[in-house]
Backbone of each chain as ProteinMPNN parsed JSONL, in Angstrom:
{"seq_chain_A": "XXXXXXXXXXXXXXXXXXXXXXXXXXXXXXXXXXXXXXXXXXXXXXXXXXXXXXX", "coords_chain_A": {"N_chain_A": [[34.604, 207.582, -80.969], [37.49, 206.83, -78.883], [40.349, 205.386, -80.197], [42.441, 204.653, -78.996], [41.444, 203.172, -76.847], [41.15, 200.905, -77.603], [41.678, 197.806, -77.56], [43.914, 195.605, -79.346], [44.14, 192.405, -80.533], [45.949, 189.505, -81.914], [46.034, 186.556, -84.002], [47.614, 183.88, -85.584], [47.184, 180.645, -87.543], [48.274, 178.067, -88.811], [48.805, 174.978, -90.298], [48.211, 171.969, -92.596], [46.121, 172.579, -93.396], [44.91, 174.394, -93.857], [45.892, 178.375, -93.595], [45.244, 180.561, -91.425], [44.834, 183.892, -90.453], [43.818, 186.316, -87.717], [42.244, 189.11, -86.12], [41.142, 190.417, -83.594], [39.191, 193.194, -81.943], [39.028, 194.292, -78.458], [37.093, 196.25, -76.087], [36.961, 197.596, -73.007], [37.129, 194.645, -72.165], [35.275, 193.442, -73.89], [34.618, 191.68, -76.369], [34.165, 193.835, -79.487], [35.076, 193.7, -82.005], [35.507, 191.11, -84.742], [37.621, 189.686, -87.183], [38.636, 187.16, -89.747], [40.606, 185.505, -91.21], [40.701, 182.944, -93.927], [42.713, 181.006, -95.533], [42.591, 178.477, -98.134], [44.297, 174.975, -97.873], [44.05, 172.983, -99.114], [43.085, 170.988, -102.058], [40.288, 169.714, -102.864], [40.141, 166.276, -104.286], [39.278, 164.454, -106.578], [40.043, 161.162, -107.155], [40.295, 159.547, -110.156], [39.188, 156.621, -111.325], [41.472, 154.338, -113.673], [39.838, 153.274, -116.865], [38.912, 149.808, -117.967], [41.49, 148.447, -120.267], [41.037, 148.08, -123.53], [41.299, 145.357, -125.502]], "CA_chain_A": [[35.251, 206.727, -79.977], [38.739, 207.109, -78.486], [40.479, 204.249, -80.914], [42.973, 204.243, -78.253], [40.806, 202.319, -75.465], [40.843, 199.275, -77.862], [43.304, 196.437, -77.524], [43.948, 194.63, -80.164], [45.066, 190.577, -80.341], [46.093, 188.984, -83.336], [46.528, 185.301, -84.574], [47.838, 182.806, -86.933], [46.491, 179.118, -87.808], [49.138, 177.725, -90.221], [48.92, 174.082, -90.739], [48.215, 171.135, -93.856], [45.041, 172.496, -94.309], [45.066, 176.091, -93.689], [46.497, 179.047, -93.481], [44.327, 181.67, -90.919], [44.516, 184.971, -89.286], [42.408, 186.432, -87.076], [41.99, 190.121, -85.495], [40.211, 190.667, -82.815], [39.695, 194.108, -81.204], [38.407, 194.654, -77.546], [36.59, 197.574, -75.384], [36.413, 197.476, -71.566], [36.636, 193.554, -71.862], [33.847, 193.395, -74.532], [34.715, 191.56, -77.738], [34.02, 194.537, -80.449], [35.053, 193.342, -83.838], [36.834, 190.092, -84.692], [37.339, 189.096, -88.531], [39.016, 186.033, -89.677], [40.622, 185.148, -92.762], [41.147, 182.032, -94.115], [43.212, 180.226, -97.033], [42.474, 177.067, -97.707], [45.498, 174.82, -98.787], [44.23, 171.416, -99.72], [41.876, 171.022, -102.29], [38.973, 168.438, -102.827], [40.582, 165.621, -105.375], [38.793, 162.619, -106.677], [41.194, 160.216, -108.304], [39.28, 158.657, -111.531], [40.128, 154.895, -111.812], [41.5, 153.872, -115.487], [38.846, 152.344, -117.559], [39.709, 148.941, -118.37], [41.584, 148.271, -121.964], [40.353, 147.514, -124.919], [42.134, 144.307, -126.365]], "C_chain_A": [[36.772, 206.901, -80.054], [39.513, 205.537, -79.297], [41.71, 203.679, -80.197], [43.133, 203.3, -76.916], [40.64, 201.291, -76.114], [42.129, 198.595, -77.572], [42.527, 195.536, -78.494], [44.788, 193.253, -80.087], [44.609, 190.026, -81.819], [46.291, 187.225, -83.501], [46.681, 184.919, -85.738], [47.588, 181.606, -86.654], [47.661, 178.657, -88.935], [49.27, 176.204, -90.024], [48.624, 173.326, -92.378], [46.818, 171.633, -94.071], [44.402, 174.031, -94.897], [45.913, 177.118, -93.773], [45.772, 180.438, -92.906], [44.991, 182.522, -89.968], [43.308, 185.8, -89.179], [42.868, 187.896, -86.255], [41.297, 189.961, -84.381], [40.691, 192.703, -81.981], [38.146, 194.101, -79.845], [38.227, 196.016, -76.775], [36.142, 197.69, -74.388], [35.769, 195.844, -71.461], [35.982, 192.919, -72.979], [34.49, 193.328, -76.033], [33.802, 192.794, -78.676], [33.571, 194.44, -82.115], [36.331, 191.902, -83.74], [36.521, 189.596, -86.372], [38.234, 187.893, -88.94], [39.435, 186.085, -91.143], [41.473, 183.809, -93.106], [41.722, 181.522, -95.557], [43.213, 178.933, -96.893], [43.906, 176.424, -98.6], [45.387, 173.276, -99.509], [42.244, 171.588, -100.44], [41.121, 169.72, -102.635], [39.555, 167.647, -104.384], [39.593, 164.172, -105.53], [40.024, 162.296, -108.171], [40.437, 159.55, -109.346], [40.422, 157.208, -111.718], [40.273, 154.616, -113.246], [40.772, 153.374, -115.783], [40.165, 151.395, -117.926], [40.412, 148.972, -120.268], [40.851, 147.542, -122.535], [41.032, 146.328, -125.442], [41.834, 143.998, -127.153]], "O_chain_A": [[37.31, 207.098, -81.144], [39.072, 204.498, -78.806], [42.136, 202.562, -80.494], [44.085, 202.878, -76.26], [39.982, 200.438, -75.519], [43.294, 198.961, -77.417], [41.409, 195.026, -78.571], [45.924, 193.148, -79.626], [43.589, 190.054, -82.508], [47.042, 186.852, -82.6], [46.143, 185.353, -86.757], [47.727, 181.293, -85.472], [47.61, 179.232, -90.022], [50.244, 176.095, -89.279], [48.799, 174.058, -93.352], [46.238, 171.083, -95.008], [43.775, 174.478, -95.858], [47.018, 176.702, -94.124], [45.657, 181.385, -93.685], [45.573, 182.147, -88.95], [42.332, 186.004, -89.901], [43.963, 187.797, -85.7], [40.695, 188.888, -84.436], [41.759, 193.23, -81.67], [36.935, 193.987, -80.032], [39.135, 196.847, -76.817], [34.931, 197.904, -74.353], [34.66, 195.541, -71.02], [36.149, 191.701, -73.03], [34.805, 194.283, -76.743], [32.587, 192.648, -78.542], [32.672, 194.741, -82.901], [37.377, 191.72, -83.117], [35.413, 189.212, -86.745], [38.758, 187.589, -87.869], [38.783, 186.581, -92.063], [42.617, 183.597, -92.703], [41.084, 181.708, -96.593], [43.639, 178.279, -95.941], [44.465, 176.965, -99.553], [46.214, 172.638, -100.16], [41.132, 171.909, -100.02], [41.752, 168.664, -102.572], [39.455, 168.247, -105.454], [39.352, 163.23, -104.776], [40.473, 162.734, -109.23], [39.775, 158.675, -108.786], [41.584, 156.931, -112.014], [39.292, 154.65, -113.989], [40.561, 152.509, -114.932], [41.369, 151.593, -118.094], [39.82, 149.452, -121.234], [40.164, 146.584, -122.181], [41.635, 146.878, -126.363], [42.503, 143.188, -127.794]]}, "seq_chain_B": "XXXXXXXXXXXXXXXXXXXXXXXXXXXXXXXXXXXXXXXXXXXXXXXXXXXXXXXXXXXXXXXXXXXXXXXXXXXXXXXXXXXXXXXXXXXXXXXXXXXXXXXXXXXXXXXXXXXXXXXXXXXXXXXXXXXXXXXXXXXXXXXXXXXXXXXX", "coords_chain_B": {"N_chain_B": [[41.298, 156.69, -118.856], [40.527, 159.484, -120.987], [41.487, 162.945, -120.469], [40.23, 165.146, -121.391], [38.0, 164.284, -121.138], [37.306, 164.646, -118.504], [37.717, 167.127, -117.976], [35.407, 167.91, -119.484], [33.252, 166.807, -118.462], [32.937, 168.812, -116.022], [31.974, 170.904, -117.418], [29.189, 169.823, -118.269], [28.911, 168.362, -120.766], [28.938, 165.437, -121.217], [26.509, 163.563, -121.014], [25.446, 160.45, -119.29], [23.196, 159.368, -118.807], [19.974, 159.925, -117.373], [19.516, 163.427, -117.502], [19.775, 167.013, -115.977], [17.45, 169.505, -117.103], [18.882, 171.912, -119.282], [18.771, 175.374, -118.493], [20.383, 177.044, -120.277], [23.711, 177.981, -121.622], [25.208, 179.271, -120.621], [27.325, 179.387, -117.857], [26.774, 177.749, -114.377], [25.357, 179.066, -111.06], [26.758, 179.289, -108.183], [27.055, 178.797, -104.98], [28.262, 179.518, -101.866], [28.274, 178.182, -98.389], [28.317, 178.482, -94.843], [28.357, 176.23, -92.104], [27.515, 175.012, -89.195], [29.46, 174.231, -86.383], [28.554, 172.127, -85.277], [27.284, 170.917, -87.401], [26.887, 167.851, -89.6], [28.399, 167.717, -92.377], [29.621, 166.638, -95.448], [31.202, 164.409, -97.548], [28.865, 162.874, -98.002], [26.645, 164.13, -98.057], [24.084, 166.136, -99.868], [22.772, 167.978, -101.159], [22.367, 171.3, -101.038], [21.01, 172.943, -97.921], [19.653, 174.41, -94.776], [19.549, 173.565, -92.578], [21.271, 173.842, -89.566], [23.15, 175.564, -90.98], [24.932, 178.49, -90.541], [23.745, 181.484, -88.706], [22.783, 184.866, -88.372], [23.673, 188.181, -87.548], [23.899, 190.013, -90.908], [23.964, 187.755, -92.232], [23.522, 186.218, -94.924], [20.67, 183.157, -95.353], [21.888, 180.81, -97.192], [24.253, 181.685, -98.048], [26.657, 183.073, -99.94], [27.36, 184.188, -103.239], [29.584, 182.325, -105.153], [32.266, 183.722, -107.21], [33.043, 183.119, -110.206], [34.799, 183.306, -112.777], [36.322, 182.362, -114.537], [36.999, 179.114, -116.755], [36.86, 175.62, -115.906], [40.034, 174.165, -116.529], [41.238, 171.404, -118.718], [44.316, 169.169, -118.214], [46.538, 167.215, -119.968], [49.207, 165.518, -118.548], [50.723, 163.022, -119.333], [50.686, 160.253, -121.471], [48.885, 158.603, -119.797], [47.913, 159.898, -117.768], [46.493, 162.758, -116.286], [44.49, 166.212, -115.324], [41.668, 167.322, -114.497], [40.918, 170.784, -113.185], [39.167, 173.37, -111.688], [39.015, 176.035, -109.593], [37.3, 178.821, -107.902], [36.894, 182.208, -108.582], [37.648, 184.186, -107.098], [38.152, 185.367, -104.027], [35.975, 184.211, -100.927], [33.698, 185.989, -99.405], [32.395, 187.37, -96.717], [30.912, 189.999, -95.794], [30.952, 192.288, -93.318], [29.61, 191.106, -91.147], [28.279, 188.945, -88.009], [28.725, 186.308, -86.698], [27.747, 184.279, -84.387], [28.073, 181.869, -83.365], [29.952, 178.873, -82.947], [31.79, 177.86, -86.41], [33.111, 175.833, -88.623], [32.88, 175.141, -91.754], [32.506, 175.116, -95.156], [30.139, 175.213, -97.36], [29.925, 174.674, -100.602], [27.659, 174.994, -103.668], [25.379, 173.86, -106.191], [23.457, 176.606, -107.288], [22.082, 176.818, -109.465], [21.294, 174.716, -110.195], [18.789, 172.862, -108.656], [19.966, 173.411, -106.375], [22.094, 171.492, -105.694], [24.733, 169.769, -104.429], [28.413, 170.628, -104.331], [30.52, 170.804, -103.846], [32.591, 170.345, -99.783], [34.308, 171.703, -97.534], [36.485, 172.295, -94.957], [38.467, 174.147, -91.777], [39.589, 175.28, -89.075], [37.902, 175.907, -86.267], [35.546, 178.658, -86.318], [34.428, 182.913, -84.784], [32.934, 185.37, -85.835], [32.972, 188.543, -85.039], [30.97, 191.117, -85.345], [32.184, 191.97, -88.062], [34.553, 190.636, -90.896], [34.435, 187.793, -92.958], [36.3, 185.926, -94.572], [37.326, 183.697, -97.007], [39.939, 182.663, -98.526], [41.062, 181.493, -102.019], [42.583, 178.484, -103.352], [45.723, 178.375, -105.465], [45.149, 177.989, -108.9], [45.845, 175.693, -109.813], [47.073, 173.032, -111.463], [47.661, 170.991, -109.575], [47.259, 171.996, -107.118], [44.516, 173.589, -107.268], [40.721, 174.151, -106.335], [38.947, 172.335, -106.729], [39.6, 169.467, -108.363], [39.862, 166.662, -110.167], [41.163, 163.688, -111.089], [43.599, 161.632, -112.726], [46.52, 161.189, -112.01]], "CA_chain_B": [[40.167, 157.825, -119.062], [40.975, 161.084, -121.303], [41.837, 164.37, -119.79], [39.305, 165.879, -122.047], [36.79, 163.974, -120.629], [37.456, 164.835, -117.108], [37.057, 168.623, -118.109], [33.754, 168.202, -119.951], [32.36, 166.66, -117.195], [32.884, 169.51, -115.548], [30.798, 171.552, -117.775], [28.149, 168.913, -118.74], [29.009, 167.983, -122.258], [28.323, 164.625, -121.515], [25.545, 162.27, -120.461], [25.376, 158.761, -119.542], [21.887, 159.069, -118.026], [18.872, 160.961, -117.631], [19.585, 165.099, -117.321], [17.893, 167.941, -115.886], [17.07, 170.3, -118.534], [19.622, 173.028, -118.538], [18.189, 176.58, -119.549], [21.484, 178.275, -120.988], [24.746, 177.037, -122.171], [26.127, 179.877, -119.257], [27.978, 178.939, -116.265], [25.691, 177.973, -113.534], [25.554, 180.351, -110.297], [27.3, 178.603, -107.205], [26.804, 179.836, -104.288], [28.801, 179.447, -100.573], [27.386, 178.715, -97.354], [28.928, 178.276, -94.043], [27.68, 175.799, -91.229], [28.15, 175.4, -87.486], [30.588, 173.131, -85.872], [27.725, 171.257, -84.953], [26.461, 170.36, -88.159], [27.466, 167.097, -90.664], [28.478, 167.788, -93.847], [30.723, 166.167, -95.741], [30.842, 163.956, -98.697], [27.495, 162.101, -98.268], [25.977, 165.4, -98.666], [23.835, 165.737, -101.973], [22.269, 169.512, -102.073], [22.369, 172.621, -99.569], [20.271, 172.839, -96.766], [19.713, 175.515, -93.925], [19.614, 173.022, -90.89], [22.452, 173.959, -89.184], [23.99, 176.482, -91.287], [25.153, 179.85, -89.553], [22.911, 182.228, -88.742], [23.565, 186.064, -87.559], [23.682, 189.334, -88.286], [24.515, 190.264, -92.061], [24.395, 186.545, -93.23], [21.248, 185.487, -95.127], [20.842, 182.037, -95.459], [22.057, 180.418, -98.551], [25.368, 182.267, -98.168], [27.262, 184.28, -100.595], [27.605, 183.561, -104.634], [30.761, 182.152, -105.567], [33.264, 184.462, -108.294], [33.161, 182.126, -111.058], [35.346, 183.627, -114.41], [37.442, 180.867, -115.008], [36.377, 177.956, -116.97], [37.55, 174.445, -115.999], [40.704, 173.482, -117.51], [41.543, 170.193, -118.476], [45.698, 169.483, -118.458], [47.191, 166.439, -119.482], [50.684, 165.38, -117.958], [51.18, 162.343, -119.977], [49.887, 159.24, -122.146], [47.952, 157.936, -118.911], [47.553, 161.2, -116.728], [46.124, 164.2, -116.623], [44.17, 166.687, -114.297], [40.61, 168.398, -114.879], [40.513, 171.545, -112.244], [38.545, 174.389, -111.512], [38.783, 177.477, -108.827], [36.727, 180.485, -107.739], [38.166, 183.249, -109.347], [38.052, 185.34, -106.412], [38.264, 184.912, -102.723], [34.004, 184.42, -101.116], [33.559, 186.996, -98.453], [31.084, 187.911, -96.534], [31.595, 191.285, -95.599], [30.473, 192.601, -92.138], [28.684, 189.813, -90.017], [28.465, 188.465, -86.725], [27.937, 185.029, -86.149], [28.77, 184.074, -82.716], [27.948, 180.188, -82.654], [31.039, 178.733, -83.955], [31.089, 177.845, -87.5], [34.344, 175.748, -89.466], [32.849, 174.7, -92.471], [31.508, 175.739, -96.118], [29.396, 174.081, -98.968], [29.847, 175.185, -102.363], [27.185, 174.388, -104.081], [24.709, 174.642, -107.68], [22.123, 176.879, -106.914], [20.906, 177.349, -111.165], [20.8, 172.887, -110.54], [18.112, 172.53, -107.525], [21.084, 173.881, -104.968], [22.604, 170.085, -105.408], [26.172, 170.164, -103.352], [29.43, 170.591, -104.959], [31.96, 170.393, -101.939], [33.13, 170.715, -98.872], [35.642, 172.515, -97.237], [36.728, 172.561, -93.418], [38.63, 175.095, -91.421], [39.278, 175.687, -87.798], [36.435, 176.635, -85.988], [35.374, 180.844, -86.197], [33.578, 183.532, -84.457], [33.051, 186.62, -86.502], [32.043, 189.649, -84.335], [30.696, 192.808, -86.566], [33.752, 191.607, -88.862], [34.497, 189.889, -92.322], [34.798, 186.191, -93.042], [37.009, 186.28, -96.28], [38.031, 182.163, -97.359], [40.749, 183.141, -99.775], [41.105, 180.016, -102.536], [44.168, 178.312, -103.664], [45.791, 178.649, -106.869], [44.432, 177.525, -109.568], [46.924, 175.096, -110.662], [47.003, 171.194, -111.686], [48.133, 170.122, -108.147], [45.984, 173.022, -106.019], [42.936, 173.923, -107.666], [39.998, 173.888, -105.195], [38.156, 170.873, -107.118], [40.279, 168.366, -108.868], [39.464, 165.249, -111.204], [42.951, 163.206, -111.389], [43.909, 160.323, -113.114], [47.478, 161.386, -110.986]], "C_chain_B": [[40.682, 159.094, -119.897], [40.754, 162.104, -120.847], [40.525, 164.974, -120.104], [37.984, 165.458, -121.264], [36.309, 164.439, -119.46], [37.18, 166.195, -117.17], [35.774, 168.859, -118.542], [32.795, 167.687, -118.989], [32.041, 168.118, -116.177], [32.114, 171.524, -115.84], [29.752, 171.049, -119.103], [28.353, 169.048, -120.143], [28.704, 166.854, -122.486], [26.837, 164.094, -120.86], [25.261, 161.251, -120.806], [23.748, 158.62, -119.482], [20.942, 160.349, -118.172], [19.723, 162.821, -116.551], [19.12, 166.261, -117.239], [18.853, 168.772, -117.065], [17.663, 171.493, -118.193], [19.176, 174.206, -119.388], [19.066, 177.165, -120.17], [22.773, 177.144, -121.109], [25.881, 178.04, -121.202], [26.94, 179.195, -118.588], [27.091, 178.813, -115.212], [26.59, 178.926, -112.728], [26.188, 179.301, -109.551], [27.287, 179.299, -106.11], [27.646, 178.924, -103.188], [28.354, 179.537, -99.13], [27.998, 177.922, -95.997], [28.124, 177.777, -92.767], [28.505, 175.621, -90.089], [29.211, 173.99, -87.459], [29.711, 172.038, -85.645], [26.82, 170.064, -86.226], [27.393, 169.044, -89.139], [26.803, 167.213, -92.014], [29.333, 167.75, -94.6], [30.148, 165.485, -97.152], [29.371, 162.975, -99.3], [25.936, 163.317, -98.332], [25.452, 165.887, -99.99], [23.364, 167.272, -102.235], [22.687, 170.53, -100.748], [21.033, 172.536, -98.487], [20.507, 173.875, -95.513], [19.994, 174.855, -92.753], [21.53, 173.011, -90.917], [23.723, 175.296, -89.498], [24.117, 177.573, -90.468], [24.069, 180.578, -89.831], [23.299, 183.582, -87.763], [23.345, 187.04, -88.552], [24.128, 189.761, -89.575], [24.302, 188.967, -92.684], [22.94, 186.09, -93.56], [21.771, 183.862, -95.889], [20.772, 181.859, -97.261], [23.569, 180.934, -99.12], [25.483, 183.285, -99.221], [27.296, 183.767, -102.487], [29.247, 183.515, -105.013], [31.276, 183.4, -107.25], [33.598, 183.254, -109.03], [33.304, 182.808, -112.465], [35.817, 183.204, -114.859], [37.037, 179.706, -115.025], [37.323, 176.774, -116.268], [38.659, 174.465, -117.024], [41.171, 171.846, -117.326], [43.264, 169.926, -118.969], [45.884, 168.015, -118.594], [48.726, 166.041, -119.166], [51.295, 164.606, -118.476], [50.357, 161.353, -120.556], [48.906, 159.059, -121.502], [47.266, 158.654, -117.844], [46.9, 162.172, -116.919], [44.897, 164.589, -115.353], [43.346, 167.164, -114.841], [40.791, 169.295, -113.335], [39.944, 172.666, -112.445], [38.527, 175.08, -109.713], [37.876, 178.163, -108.618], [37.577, 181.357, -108.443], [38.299, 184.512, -108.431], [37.797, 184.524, -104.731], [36.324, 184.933, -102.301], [34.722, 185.006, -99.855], [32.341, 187.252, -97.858], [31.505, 189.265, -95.564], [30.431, 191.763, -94.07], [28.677, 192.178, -91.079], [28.938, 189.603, -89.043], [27.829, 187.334, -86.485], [28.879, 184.292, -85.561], [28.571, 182.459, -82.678], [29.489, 180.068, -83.527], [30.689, 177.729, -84.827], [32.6, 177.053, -88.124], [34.134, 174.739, -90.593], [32.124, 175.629, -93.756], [31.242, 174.567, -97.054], [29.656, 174.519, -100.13], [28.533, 174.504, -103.136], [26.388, 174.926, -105.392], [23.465, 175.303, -107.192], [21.007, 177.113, -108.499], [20.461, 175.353, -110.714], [20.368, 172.707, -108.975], [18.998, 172.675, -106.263], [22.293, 172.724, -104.619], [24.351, 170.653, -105.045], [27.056, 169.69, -104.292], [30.733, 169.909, -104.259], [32.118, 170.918, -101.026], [34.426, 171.016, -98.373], [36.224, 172.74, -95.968], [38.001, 173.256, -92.831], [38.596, 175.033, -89.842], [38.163, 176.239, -87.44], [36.381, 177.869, -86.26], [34.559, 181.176, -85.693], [33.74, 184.481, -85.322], [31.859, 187.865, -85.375], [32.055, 191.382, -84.768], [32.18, 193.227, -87.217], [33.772, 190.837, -90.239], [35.068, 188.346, -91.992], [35.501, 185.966, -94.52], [37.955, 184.229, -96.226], [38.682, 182.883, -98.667], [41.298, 181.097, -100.758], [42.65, 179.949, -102.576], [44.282, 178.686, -104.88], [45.263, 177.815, -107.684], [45.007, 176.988, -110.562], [46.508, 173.648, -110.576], [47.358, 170.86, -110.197], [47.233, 171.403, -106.96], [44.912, 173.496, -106.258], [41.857, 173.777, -106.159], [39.266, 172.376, -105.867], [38.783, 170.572, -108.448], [39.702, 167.056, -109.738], [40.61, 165.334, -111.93], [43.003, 161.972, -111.868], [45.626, 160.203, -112.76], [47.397, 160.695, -109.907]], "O_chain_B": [[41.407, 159.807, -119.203], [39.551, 162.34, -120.743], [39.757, 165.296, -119.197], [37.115, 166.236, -120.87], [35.11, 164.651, -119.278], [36.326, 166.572, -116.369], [35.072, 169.786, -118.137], [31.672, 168.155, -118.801], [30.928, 168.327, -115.694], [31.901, 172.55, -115.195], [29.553, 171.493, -120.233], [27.842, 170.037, -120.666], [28.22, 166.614, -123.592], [26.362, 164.83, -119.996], [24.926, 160.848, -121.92], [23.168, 157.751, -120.133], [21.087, 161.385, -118.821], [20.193, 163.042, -115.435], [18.29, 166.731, -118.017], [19.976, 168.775, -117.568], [17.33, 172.154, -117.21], [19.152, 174.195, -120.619], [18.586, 178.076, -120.845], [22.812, 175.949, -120.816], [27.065, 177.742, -121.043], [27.198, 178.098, -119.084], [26.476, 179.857, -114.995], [27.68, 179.429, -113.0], [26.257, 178.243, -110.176], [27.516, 180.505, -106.208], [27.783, 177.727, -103.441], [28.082, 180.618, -98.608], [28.153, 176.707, -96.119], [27.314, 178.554, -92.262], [29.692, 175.901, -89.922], [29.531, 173.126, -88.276], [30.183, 170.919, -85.845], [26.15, 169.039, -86.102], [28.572, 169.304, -89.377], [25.707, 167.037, -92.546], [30.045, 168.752, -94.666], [29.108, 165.786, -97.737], [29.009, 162.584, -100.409], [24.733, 163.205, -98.57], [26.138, 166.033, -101.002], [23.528, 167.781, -103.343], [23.269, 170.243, -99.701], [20.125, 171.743, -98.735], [21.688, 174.143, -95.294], [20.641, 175.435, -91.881], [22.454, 172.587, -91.611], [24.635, 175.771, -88.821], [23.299, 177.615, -89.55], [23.442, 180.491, -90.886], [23.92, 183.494, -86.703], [23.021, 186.988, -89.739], [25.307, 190.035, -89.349], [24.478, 189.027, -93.901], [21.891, 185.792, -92.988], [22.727, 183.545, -96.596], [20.1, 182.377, -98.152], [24.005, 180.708, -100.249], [24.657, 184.177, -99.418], [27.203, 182.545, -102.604], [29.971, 184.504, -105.127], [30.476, 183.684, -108.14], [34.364, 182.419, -108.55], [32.352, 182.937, -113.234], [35.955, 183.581, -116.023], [36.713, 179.065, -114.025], [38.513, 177.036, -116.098], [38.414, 174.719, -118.203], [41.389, 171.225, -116.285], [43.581, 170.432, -120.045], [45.534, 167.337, -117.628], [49.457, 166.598, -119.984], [52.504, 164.838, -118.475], [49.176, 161.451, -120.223], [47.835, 159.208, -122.091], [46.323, 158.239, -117.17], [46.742, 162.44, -118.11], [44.425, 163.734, -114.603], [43.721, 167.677, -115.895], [40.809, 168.602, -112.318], [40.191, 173.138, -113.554], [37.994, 174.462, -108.791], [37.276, 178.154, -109.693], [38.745, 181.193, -108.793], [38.84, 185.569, -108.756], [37.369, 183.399, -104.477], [35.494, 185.458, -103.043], [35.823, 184.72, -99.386], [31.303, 187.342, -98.513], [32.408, 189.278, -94.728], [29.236, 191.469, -94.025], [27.585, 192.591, -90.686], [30.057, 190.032, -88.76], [26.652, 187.238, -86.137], [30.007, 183.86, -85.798], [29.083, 181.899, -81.708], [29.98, 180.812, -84.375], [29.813, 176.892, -84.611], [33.481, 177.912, -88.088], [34.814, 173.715, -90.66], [31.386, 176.591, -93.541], [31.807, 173.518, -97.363], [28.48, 174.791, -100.373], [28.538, 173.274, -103.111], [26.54, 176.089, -105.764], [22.527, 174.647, -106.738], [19.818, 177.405, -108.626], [19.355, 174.89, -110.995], [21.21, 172.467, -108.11], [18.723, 172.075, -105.224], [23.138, 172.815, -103.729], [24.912, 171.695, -105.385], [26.843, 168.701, -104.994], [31.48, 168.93, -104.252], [31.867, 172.123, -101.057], [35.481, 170.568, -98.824], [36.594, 173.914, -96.003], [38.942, 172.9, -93.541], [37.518, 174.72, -89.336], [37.486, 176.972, -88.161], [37.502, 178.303, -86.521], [33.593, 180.413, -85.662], [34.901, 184.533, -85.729], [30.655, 187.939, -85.13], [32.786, 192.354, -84.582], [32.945, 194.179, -87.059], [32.664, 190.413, -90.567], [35.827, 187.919, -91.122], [34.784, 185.865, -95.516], [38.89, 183.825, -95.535], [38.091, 183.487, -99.562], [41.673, 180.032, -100.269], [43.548, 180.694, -102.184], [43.366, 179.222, -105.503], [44.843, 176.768, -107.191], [44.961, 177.325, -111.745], [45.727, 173.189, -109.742], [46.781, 169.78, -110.077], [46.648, 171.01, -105.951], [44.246, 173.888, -105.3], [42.283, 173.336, -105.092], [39.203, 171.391, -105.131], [38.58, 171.238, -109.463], [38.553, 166.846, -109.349], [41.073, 166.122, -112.755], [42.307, 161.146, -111.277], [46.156, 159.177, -113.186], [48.222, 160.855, -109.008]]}, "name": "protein", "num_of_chains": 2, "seq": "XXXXXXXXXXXXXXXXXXXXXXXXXXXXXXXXXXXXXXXXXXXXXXXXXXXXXXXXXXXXXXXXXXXXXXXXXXXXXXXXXXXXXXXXXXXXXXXXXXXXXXXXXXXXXXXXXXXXXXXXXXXXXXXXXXXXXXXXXXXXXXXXXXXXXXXXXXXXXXXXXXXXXXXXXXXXXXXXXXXXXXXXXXXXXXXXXXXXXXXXXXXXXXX"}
């Protein structure tokens, strides 16, 4: 295949939770290949409550 | 609570209560599995499950196995603080798939402990068309880890 008849379109996602780009390449219209990559930027916290004291 | 504690939890040293019967003193497996936009799954979520998850070319249900070389560490920050976290130790990938419904979530979950759910993770929606899906983690520091236990 002629790698010249594709068009390619690119993005970015960049907010508080993310950080994604994204490829895509097309062929006479006709999504082809599209891959995605994501970073995640917030991760999963549980806060542990103090046990009470001892007196 | 002590720091220490907050890390051994995190590879069963203790028990308050009854415990399934663990065959090895290993690392369990963990595995990664990515569901549709359509589906809920979030923190009231207790194991893995197929309803809903993506489905498509290249992706077999049950997802991908998490990169797990890095134990839990447990850090503390001061008298009353401290952080247990743990990471992937590599980015999960799924390497040349196509799944066209859209999809902006994953599970992490135990698949050596009956598949029971670890966490969730959400993400702009995605299509992947005969392409890679690569979630790259964070660092694997006291304040970004992917899974946290804070007395912070």
């Amino acid at each position: 295949m002629d790698d010249s008849l594709l068009e390619k379109k690119e993005g970015v996602v960049d907010n508080d939770n993310e950080n994604t780009t994204w490829v895509e390449y097309w062929l006479e219209g006709e999504l082809v290949h599209r891959s995605a990559h994501v970073t995640l930027k917030k991760p999963t916290t549980y806060l542990a409550a103090e046990a009470a004291s001892i007196t | 609570m002590c720091t220490s504690f907050m890390g051994e939890l995190m590879t069963a040293t203790h028990n308050f209560g009854a415990s399934p019967i663990r065959a090895a003193t290993t690392a369990d497996t963990f595995k990664a599995a990515l569901y549709l936009t359509s589906a809920t799954v979030n923190a009231s979520t207790t194991a893995y499950s197929s309803t809903n998850e993506v489905t498509g070319t290249g992706y077999t249900a049950g997802g991908v196995t998490v990169t797990n070389a890095t134990a839990p560490i447990a850090a503390n920050s001061s008298a009353t603080a401290g952080v247990a976290y743990w990471t992937p130790s590599a980015s999960i990938t799924y390497t040349t798939v196509t799944l066209s419904t859209a999809f902006d979530c994953v599970l992490i979950y135990n698949s050596t402990q009956s598949n029971k759910a670890v966490s969730v993770h959400t993400f702009g929606s995605q299509t992947i068309t005969a392409g890679t899906f690569t979630l790259t983690m964070p660092s694997n520091t006291t304040s970004t880890a992917l899974l946290r236990l804070s007395t912070t």
